[in-house]
Structure formats: structure tokens, C-alpha cells
N, C-alpha and C positions, 0 to 999 in steps of 0.2 A: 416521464422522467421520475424514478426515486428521489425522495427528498427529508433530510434529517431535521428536526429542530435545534436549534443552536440557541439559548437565551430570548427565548420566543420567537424565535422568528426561523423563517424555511429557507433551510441550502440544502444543494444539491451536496453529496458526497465527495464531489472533487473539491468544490468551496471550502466545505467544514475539515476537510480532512488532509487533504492534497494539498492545497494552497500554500498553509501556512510553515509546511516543511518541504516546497518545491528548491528552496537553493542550499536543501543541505547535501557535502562532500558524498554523503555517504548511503545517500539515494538513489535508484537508478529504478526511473519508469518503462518494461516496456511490456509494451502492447503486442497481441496477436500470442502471449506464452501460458503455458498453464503449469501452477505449481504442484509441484510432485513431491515437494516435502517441506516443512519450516525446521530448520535448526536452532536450540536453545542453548543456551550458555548453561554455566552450574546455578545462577542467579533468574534464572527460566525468563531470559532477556533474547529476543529473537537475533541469531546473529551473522543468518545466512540461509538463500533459497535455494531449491534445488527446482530448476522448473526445465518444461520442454517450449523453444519456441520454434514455430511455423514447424512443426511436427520435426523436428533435430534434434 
């Protein structure tokens, strides 16, 4: 398993990164897709994916 340092100490990437913005509105985890492009704003603020999942 990958693992980041956080204030000395080892988390895994879903810990340090995932975790602490799992219940926000404007999230959506899924699994099994791959990204085919990031969209930016004019403030180059990411503001939408373009991905394929389970090959669709």
C-alpha cells in the first residue's frame, strides 16, 4: 500500500485525502472509470470530469 506523510505521521491516500471531504454535496466517488479530461474554470479551479466508466 501507498502511503503519504501527514504532520509526521503515515496515511494511506484515502485517509489524508478522501476522508476529510467524503460528505461533501458536490463529490462523487466512482470506482472502475478513467478520466479523459479535467475541466477548469477562468480561476483554473477544477469544475468537472470527463471520464469513461466500465468502458461506456
Amino acid at each position: 500500500m501507498d502511503y503519504t506523510t501527514k504532520r509526521g505521521m503515515k496515511f494511506s491516500a484515502h485517509r489524508a485525502y478522501l476522508d476529510p471531504v467524503r460528505e461533501r454535496p458536490n463529490l462523487r466517488v466512482i470506482t472502475y472509470a478513467h478520466v479523459e479530461k479535467v475541466i477548469f474554470d477562468e480561476q483554473n479551479n477544477a469544475v468537472a470530469v470527463s471520464y469513461v466508466h466500465k468502458n461506456k
